[in-house]
Structure formats: structure tokens, C-alpha cells
C-alpha positions as CSV (number, residue, x, y, z in Angstrom):
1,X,17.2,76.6,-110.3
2,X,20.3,75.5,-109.0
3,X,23.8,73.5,-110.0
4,X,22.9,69.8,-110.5
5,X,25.6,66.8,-111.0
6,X,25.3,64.8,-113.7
7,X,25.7,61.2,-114.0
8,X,26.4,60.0,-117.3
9,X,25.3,56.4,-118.6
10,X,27.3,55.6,-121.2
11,X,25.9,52.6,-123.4
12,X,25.6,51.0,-126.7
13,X,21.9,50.8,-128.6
14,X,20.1,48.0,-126.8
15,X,21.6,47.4,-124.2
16,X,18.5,48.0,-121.6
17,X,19.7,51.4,-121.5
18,X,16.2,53.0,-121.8
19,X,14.8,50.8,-119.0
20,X,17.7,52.0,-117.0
21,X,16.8,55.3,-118.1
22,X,13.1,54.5,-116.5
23,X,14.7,53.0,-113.3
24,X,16.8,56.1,-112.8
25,X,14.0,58.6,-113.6
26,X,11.9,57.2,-110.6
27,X,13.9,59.0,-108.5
28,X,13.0,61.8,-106.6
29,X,16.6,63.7,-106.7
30,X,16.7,62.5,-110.8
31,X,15.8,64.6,-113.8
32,X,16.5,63.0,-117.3
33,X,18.0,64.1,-120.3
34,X,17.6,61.3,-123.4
35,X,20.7,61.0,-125.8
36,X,21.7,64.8,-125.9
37,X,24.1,64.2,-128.8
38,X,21.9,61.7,-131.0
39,X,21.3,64.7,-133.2
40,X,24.5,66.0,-133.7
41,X,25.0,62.2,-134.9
42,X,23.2,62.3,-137.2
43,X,24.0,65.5,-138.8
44,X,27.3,64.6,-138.8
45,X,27.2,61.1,-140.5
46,X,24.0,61.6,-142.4
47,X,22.7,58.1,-140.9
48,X,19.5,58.1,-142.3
49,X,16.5,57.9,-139.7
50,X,12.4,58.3,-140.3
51,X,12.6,61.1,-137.5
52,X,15.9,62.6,-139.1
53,X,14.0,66.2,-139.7
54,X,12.3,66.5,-136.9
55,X,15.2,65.4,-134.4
56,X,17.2,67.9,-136.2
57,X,14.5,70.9,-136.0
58,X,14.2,70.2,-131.9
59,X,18.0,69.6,-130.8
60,X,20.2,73.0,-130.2
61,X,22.9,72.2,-133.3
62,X,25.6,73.9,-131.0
63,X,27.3,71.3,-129.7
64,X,29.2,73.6,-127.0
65,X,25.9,75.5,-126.3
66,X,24.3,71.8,-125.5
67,X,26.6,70.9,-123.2
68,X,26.8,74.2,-121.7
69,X,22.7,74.6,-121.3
70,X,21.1,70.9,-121.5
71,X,23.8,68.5,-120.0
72,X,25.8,71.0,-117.6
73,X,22.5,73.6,-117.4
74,X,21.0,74.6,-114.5
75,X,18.1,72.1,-112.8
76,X,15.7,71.8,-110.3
77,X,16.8,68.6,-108.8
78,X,20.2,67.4,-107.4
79,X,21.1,65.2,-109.8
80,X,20.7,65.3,-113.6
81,X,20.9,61.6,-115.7
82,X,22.3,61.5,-118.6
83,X,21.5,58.6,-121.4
84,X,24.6,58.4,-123.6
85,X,25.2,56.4,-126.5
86,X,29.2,56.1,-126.9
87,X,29.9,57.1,-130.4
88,X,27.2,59.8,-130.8
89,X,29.4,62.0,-128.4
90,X,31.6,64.6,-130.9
91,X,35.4,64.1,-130.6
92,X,35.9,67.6,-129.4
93,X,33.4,67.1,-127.1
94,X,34.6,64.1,-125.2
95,X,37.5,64.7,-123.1
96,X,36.0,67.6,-121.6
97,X,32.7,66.0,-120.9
98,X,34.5,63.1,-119.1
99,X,36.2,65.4,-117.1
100,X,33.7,66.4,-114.9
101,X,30.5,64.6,-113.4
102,X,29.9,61.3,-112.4
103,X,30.0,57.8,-114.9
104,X,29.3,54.1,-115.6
105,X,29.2,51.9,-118.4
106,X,26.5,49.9,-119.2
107,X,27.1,46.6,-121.8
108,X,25.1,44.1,-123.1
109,X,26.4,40.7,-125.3
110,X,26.3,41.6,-128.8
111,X,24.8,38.1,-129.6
112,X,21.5,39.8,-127.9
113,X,22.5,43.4,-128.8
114,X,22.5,42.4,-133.1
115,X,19.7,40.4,-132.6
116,X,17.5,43.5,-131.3
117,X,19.1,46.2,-133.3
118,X,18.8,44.6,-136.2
119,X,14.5,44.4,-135.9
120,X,14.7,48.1,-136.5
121,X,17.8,49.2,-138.3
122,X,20.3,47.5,-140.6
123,X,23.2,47.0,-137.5
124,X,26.9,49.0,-138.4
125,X,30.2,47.8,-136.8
126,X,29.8,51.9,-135.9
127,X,26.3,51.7,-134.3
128,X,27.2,48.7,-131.9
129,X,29.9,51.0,-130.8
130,X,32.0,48.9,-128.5
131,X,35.3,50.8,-129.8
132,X,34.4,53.7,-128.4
133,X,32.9,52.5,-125.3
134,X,36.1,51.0,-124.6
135,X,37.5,54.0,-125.2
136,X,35.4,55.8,-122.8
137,X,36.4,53.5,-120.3
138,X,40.2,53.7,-120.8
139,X,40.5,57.5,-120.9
140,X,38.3,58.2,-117.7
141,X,41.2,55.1,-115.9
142,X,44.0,57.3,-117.1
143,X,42.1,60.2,-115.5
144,X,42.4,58.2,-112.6
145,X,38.3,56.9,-112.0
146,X,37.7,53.8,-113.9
147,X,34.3,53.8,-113.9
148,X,31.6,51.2,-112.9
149,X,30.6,48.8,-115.3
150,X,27.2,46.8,-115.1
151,X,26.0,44.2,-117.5
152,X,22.5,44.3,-118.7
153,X,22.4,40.6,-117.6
154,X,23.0,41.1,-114.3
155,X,20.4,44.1,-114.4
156,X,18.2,41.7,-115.3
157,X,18.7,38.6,-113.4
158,X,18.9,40.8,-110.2
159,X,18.1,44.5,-110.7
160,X,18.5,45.4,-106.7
161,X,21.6,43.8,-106.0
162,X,23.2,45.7,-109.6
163,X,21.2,49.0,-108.7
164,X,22.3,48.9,-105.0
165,X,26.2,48.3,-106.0
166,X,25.7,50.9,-109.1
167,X,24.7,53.7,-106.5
168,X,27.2,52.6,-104.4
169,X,29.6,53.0,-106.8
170,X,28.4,56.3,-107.8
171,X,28.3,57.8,-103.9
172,X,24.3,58.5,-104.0
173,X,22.2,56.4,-102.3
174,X,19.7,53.4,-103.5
175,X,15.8,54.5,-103.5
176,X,13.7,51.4,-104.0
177,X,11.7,53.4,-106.5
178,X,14.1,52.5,-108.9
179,X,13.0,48.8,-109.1
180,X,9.4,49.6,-111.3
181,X,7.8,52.4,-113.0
182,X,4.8,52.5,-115.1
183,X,3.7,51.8,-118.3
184,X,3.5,53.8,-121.2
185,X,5.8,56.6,-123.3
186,X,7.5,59.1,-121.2
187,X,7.7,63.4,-121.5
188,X,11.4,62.9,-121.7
189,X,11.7,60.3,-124.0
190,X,13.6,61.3,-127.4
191,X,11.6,61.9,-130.7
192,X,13.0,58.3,-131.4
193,X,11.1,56.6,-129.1
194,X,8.0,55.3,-131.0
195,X,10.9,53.3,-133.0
196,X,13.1,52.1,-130.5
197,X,11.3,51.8,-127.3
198,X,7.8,50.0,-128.1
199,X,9.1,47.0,-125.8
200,X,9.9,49.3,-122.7
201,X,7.0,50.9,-123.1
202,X,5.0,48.1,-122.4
203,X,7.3,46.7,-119.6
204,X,6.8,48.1,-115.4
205,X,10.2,46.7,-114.4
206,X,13.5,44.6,-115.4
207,X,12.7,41.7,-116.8
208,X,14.5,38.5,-116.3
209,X,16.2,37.2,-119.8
210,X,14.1,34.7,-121.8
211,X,14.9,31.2,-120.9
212,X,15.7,30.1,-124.8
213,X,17.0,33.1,-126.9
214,X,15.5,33.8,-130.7
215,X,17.8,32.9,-133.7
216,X,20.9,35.1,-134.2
217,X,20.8,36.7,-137.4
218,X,23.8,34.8,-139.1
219,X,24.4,37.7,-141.9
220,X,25.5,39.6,-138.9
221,X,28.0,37.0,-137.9
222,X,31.2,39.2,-138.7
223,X,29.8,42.5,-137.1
224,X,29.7,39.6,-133.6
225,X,33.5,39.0,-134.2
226,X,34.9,42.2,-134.9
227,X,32.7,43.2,-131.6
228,X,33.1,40.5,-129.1
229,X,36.7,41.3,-127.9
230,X,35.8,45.2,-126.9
231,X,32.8,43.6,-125.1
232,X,34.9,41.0,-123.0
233,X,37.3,43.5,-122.3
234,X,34.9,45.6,-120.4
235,X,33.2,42.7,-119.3
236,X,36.1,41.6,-117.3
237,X,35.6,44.9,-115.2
238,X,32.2,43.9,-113.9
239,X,31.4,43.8,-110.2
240,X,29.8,40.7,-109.8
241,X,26.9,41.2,-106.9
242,X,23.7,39.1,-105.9
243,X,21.1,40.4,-103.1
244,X,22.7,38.8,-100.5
245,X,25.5,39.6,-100.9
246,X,25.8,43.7,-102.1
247,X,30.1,43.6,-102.5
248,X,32.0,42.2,-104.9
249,X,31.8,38.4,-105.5
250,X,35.5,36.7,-105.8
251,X,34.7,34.9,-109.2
252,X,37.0,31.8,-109.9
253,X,38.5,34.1,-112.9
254,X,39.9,36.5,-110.2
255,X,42.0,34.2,-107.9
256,X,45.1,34.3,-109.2
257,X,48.0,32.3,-106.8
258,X,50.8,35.0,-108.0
259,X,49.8,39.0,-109.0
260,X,52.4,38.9,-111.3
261,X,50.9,35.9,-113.6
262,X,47.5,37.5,-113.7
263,X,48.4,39.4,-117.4
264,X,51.1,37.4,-119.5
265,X,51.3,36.7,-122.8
266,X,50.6,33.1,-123.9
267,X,52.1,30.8,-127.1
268,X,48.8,29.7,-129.6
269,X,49.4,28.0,-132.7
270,X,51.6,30.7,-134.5
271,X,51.6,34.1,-132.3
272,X,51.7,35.2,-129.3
273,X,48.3,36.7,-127.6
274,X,46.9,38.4,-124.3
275,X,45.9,35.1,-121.9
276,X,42.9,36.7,-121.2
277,X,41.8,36.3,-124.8
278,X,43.4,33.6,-126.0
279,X,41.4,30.1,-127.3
280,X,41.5,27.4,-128.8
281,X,38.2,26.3,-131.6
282,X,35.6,23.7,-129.5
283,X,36.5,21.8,-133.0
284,X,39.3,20.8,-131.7
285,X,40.0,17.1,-130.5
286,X,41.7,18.0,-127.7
287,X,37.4,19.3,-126.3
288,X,36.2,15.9,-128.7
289,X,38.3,13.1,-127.2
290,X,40.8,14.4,-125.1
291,X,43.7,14.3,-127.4
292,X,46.4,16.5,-126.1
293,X,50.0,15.8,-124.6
294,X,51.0,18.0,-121.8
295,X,54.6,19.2,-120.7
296,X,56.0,21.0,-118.0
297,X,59.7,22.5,-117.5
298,X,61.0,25.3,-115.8
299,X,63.7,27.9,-116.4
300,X,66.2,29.1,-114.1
301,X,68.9,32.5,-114.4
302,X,68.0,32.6,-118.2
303,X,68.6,29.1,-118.9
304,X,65.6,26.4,-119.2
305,X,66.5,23.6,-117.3
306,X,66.3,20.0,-119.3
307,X,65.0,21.5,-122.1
308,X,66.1,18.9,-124.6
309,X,65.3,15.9,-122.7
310,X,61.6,17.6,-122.0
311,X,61.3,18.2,-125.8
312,X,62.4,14.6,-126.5
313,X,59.5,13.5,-124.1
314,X,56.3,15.5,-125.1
315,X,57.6,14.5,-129.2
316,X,57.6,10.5,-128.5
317,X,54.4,11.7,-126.7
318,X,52.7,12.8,-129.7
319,X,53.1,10.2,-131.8
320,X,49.7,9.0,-129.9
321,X,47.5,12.2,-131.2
322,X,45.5,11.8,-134.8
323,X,47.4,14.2,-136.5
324,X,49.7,14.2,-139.8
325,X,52.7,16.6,-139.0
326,X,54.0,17.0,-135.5
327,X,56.2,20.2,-134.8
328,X,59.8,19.7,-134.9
329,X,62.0,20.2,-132.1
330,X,63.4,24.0,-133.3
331,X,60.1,25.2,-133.9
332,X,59.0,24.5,-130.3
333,X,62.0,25.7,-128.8
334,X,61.4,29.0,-130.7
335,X,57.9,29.1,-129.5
336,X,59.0,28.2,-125.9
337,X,62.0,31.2,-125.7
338,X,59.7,33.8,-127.6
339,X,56.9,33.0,-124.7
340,X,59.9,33.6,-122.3
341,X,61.5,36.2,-123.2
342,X,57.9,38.5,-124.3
343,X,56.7,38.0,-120.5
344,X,60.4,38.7,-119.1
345,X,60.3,35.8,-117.5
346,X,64.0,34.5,-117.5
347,X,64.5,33.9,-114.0
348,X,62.5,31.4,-112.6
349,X,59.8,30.6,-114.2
350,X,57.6,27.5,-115.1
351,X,56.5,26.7,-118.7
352,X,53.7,24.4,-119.8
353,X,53.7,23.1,-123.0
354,X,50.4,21.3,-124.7
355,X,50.3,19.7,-128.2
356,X,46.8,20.1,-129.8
357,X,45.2,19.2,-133.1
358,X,44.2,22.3,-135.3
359,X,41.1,24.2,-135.8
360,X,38.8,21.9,-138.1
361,X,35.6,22.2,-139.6
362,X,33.8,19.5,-138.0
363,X,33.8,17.3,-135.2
364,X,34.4,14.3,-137.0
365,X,37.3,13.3,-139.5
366,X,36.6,15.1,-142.9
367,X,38.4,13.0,-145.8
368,X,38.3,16.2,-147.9
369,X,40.2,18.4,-144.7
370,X,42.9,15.8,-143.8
371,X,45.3,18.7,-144.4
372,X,44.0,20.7,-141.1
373,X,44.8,17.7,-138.7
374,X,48.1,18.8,-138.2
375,X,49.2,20.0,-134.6
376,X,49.3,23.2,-132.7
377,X,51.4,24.2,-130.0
378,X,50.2,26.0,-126.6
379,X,53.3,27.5,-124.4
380,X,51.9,29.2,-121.3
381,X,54.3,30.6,-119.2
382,X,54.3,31.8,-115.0
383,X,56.5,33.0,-112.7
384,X,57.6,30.2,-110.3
385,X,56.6,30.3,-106.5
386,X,57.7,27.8,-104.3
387,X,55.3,24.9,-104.4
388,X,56.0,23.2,-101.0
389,X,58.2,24.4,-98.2
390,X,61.6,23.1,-98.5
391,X,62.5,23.9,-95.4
392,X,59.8,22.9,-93.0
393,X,58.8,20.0,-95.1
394,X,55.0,19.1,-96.6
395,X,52.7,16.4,-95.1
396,X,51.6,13.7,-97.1
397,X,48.0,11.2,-96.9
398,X,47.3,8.1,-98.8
399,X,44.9,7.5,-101.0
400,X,44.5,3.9,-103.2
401,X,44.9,3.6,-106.1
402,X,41.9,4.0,-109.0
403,X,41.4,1.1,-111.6
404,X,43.0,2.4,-114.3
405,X,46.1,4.0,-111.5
406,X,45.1,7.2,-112.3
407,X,47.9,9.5,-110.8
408,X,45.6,12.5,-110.5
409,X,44.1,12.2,-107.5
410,X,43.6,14.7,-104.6
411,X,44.3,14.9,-101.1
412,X,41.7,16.0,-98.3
413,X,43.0,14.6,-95.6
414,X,43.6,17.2,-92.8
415,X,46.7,19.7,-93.7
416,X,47.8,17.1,-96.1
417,X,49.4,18.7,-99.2
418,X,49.6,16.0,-101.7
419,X,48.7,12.1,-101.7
420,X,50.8,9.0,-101.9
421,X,48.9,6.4,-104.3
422,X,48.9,2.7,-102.9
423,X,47.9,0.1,-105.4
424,X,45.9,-3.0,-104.1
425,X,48.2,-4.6,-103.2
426,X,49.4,-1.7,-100.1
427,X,52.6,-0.8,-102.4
428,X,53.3,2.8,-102.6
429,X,53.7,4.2,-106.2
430,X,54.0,7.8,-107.1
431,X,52.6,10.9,-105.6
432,X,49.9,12.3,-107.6
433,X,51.8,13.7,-110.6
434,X,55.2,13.3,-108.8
435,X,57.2,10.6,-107.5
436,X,59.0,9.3,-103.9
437,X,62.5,8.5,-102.2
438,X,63.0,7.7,-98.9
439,X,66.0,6.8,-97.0
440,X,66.8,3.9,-94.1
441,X,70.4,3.6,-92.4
442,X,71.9,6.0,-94.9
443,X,70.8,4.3,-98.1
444,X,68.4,5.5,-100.6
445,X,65.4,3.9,-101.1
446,X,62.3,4.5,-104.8
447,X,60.3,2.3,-106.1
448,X,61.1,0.0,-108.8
449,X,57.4,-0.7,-110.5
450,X,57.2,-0.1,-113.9
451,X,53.1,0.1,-113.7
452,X,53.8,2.5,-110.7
453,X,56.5,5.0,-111.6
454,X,56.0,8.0,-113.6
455,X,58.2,8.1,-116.7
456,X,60.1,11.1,-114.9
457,X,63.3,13.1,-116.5
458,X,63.6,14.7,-113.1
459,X,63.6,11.3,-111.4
460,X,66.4,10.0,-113.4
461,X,67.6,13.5,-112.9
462,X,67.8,12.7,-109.0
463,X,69.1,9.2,-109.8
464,X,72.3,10.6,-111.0
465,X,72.6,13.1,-108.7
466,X,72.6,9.9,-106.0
467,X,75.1,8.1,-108.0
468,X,77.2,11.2,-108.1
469,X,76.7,11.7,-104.6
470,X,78.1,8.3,-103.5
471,X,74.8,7.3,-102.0
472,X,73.5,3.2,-102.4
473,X,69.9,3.1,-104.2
474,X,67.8,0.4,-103.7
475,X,64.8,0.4,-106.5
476,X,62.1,-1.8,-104.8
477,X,58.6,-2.1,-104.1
478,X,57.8,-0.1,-100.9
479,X,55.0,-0.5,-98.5
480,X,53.4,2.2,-96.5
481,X,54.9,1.0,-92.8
482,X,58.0,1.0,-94.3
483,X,57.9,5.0,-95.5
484,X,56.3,5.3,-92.0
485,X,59.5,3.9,-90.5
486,X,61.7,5.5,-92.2
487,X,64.6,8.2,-91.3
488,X,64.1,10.6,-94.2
489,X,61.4,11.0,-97.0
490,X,61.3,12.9,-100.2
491,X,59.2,13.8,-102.8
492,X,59.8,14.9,-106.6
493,X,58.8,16.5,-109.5
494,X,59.4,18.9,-112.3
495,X,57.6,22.0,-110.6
496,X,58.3,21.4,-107.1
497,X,61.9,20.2,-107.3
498,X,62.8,17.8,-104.3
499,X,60.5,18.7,-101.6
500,X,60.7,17.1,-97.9
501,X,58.1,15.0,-96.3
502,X,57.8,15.1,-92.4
503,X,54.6,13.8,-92.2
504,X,52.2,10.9,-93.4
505,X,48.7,10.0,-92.6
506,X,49.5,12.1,-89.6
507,X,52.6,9.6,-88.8
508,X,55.8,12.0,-88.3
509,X,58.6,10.8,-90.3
510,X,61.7,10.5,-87.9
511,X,61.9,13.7,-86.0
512,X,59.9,15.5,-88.6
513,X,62.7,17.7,-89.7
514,X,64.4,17.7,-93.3
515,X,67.2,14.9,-93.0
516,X,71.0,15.3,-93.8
517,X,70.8,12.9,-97.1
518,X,68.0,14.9,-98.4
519,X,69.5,18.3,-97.6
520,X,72.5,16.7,-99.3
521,X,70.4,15.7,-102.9
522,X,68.4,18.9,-102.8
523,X,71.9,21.1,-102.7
524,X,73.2,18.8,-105.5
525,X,69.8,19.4,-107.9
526,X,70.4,23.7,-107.0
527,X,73.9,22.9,-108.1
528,X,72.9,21.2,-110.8
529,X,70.8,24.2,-112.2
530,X,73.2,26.8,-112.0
531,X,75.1,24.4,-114.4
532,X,73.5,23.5,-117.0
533,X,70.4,23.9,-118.6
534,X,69.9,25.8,-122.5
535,X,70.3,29.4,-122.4
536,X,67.6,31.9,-123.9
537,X,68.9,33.6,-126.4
538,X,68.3,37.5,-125.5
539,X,68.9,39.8,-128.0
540,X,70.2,42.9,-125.8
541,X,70.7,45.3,-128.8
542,X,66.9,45.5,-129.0
């Protein structure tokens, strides 16, 4: 006999965590030891279970003397596996037990977990036990060793590329053995198992998920809710890995352009909420036909710059959605300094705004709901990067124009950062979601299309600033030789400010540097935000 480490495998109730049990068991440096505290458990809550007595007559009711001998014990192998199910572990018992050994976490949807439980046992909110898996997993990350966590989908879409990573994870390395074992009950399997374990039993491996899964049990529906947010909590902490590939996958999820934007706290409806959780109902017109009205503005030194004028806009806006009431201008306002000032973003930051229909009750219009199409207001809120290089310049390509002059198209021309639309006729008109100066001789040239140019508060923003500046501006239509030919070139926007172009179509504009006139209009729009804009009214007694 000799001093074995032991891996505990925390879990909820199926969650595959007996076939995991299996895989681990197959081992050659693995003994097992199934759900040491399930007794205790039951003592202690007086759950009701058809192998209560004799559970209770087998298990050492000592929980100390338990851990000491069974968990902790001596063994004859290296290392000892322990199945645990979160909330059967005492209180008193926890924070030692996480203290020493080796864990992971093991989660499964509750959508499939409720739909299994409940074959065999009326499900609890207290017998899914999410809370205190997440608990688990947030005290042993304030000890300083977050632990693994695998999803039981992953296990069984590709059991060696989760079981390879898992060891990994836990510094022992992968046997193959783990992939299958046979058939059949198993000398360590709890007094529980001809209850709960008929379906492993039978199985000799993971088993991929069933294409089409059975009905949910719908009288379960509120246990699902009050259990879904632990579950995607610790679901955002899984490694995604597939066979070729044994590290870490970069999901979509995980790119985020600025660290500091990755956890802010986003405007919905009424209230604030984590962005990771926040949502909007699939009822909701804006997924059923589009109908939303987008905003973006930006604040600057604790002042949000235009923020009237950008209110004004995204209000005449929404006169366009199906909706009864539209918020008024304070209320936004509110929602949009509240976003701010929760995130401390009073710097520089860039705000989006969206105006959305309510949560309804059915994908078409419902006479008898007319009340619930009202609208709801999303503020989401980032700390502001440079968008283009202000000094070097961007390079622009062209790209014509769609049918309908969509401005949202994309460039993939070479190191081209944005696209210039051309309509048919080979007259330039906006920049995706932006629009275009350029200057000749000392004169300011934009173009003067009302199909073409964006309704833009920052271009007659920029006009001013021209007037102001003394400069003559010519509002024309303008073709691409001429931008080609030209001595400076500029593009604008809300987000990226006045931002130099050098380059189109791989033509270099002038000498490719930023020209004097456009040096001259960007100081005057810096200028311009250190002045003015609406302040955010901190409240520095709190």
C-alpha cells in the first residue's frame, strides 16, 4: 500500500459521468471510488431513494473518517479517481477537500440532463446542482488552479481529442485504454447502480449524441431556467479540442479586438446585465423582419460627443419600426450615461445604440397583445481603439455599387482597409458605412448625390469645420480618376473620425503622405471635441 493522488471528477447526475467513470477505470495506474459522499447526502436531506437503507448500512457515516480512509486512504495504484457529484459533498468538508489533489468539472446541457434525470427521479433545482458546481469551480480559481472543464458533448462527439486534452490538463498521461471497456455492472459501482446506470451498462464506449433528441419534459421548464445561466457560465471555460488538433481551438467567441471590452456591462430594455449573458427573445422583430434602427456615437474626456444630434437621428429613425411608443429622448440619454459610467468608460469610448421591438408572444401581430409592441433600447458600450492610422494613412479599393446601393460592402482587395462604392455610372459615393473628401489646388472637394451620401452628422460636422476653416467646398459628383488625381484624400465617419487615404486601387494619392488641408480639418474636429459635446453626469460622492 502506498500514498495515491486523487483526481476528483466533479459532476452533476447525468452528465456521462459514470461512463467517464468507466473510461478512467480502464487504466492501469486508476483505482475508483463511486460517489463517496452520496450517503452522507442522503442522511442529511432525507432524499428518499429505494436503496436508502442499504446505502446507509455500507457507507462509513464519518464524514472525516471517509475522507481520511476512502478518498485520501492508502492504495495500491498511483492514482485514485474520484466520482463526485457537487452538492452531495458536506460544507465542512469542501474547502479542505479542494485543497489538495487534482480536479475537473465535467457539464452536461440541462435540456439533456432533465430529460434523463427525470426517467428515474422527480428532478430538484438541488439535484441538478449547477450552484454548487459553480461554486466548486470558483473557489478552486481563487485558490489559484481553475480547473479543467469538459462538456459531455464534446466527450461524446470526440472522446480522444477531450480525454487527451483532459490528461493533459491534469499532468498524467493519455492511455488508449480509456477509449472502451466492456459491458456489464462493475465491482466498484455504487449500490445505486441497478437504478441509474442500466444505459452504461449496456454501452462499450462514448457514444456519439442522437441525431434528433426525445421531447423535453415541459413541467420541468423552470428548473431549465433557473439552471441554464450556472451551466453557460462554466461552459464558457471549456477547451475547445478535435483530434487533429489536441490545443485549444480559438472559437469566434474568444477574439476579442480590445482585452479591456471582453467583460462590460451592456444596456437591455430596463437594466443593465453581464454582455456575456445578455439577449434579446427570438420573438422579437428585429430576428422576424429585420426591424431595428442602429446608432453609433462616441464619448470623449467625459463628455459624449453630438449626443443630441445623434438622439435626434436614431428617433426620426424609428418612426419606421411597427411599434406603439418610442422612447423619449431623456430616457435614452439615461440609459446611454448609466451604460457609461457602470463600465468606467468616460474617456474615449464608442457607444452603439439599437432600437428593438419587445418581447412578444408570437411571431406574428396578436390583436389581443398590441400593448407589448412597444420599443426597447440596447446600449452597448467599448473602449475606443484607433480604427485606421491617422498618421500613416489607410488604403482604399473600389468596389460597385449593389442594386439596391447597399453601403455595406467589404473590401478584399490586397492591404485595402475599406472600399469606395461607385455606382453605374463610375461616380464615387460613400465608403462602406462612411463617407469621402478630397482636395485639388487647395479646395475641398465631397460628393453632392443625394442617392449616394450617407445622411451623416459627422459629415456636416466636417462641413462646418471647412467653412470655419476658410476652405472653398465644392459638392459634386466625383469620378474615380479624379480621386486618383488628386492632392489629398480623406475619409469620415462617426467611429473612425477623419482618417487619411494614401492609397487607392493600389494608385498612390499624391506623395502618399497625409496632406496639409487634411492635417488642418483633422486638428479642427480634435479641437472641436475638447469643446463641446454633453457631459456625463458623475456622481463623485458615491
Amino acid at each position: 500500500m502506498e500514498d495515491v493522488e486523487v483526481i476528483h471528477a466533479w459532476s452533476t447526475p447525468r452528465s456521462l459521468s459514470t461512463s467517464l467513470m468507466y473510461s478512467f477505470a480502464q487504466r492501469d495506474d486508476m483505482e475508483i471510488v463511486d460517489e463517496p459522499f452520496y450517503a452522507n447526502f442522503l442522511r442529511v436531506t432525507g432524499v428518499e431513494r429505494p436503496y436508502r437503507d442499504e446505502l446507509l448500512s455500507r457507507t462509513e457515516p464519518d464524514v472525516n473518517k471517509l475522507v481520511k480512509e476512502v478518498i485520501f486512504g492508502p492504495g495500491k495504484k498511483k492514482y485514485r479517481y474520484c466520482k463526485q457529484i457537487a452538492y452531495e459533498c458536506p460544507h465542512g468538508i469542501l474547502s479542505e477537500l479542494l485543497k489538495k489533489g487534482k480536479h475537473f468539472i465535467l457539464i452536461r446541457n440541462p435540456i439533456n440532463i432533465l430529460s434523463s434525470f427525470h426517467k428515474v427521479s422527480p428532478a430538484s433545482f438541488l439535484e441538478l446542482g449547477y450552484p454548487g458546481l459553480l461554486a466548486i469551480y470558483t473557489e478552486l480559481s481563487e485558490l489559484g488552479a481553475a480547473p479543467p472543464v469538459i462538456n459531455a458533448e464534446d466527450l461524446q462527439n470526440d472522446p480522444e481529442a477531450v480525454l487527451r486534452g483532459l490528461c493533459d490538463d491534469l499532468g498524467i498521461p493519455f492511455q488508449a485504454s480509456m477509449l472502451g471497456w466492456e459491458a456489464g455492472s462493475k465491482e466498484y459501482d455504487g449500490v445505486w447502480a441497478p437504478w441509474w446506470y442500466k444505459g452504461v451498462h449496456k454501452s462499450t464506449c462514448f457514444i456519439k449524441p442522437r441525431k434528433y433528441p426525445p421531447s423535453f419534459p415541459f413541467e420541468l421548464y423552470d428548473l431549465l431556467e433557473q439552471s441554464m445561466p450556472f451551466y453557460d457560465m462554466l461552459n464558457s471555460q471549456v477547451k475547445k479540442r478535435t483530434s487533429n488538433s489536441p490545443s485549444p481551438l480559438l472559437l469566434y467567441n474568444d477574439i476579442q479586438p480590445v482585452p479591456n471590452n471582453e467583460k462590460t456591462l451592456v444596456w437591455v430594455g430596463s437594466e443593465l446585465v453581464p454582455c456575456g449573458i445578455s439577449k434579446v427573445s427570438v420573438f422579437d422583430w428585429v430576428l422576424r423582419g429585420g426591424a431595428v434602427v442602429l446608432e453609433g456615437l462616441c464619448a470623449y474626456n467625459g463628455k459624449v460627443f453630438k449626443l443630441d444630434e445623434h438622439i435626434d437621428r436614431i428617433l426620426y429613425s424609428a418612426k419606421a419600426l411597427p411599434v406603439n411608443q418610442v422612447l423619449g429622448e431623456e430616457a435614452i440619454k439615461d440609459a446611454i450615461f448609466k451604460t457609461l459610467i457602470s463600465n468606467g468608460m468616460l474617456k474615449s469610448s464608442c457607444i452603439k445604440l439599437a432600437l428593438i421591438c419587445c418581447k412578444k408572444v408570437t411571431f406574428g401581430k396578436c390583436a389581443s397583445h398590441d400593448d407589448l409592441y412597444n420599443c426597447s433600447l440596447i446600449v452597448a458600450v467599448e473602449r475606443k481603439e484607433p480604427i485606421y492610422d491617422k498618421s500613416a494613412g489607410m488604403k482604399l479599393a473600389t468596389r460597385a455599387a449593389m442594386p439596391n446601393n447597399s453601403p455595406n460592402l467589404d473590401s478584399d482587395t490586397g492591404e485595402a482597409r475599406d472600399a469606395i462604392i461607385m455606382d453605374k455610372d463610375g461616380v464615387s459615393s460613400k465608403i462602406n458605412a462612411t463617407n469621402i473628401f478630397m482636395v485639388k489646388k487647395g479646395e475641398v472637394f465631397a460628393t453632392n448625390i443625394a442617392k449616394s451620401r450617407l445622411p451623416s452628422i459627422t459629415y456636416i460636422t466636417v462641413v462646418e469645420i471647412i467653412n470655419k476653416e476658410k476652405l472653398t467646398l465644392h459638392e459634386q459628383a466625383i469620378t474615380l480618376s479624379e480621386f486618383h488625381t488628386a492632392d489629398e484624400v480623406w475619409a469620415i465617419g462617426t467611429m473612425g473620425e477623419i482618417t487619411p487615404v494614401v492609397m487607392m486601387n493600389g494608385c498612390v494619392i499624391a506623395n502618399g503622405e497625409v496632406g496639409p488641408v487634411t492635417k488642418r480639418v483633422i486638428d479642427a474636429y480634435k479641437d472641436l471635441i475638447e469643446e463641446s459635446g454633453v457631459a456625463i453626469p458623475v456622481n463623485h460622492d458615491a
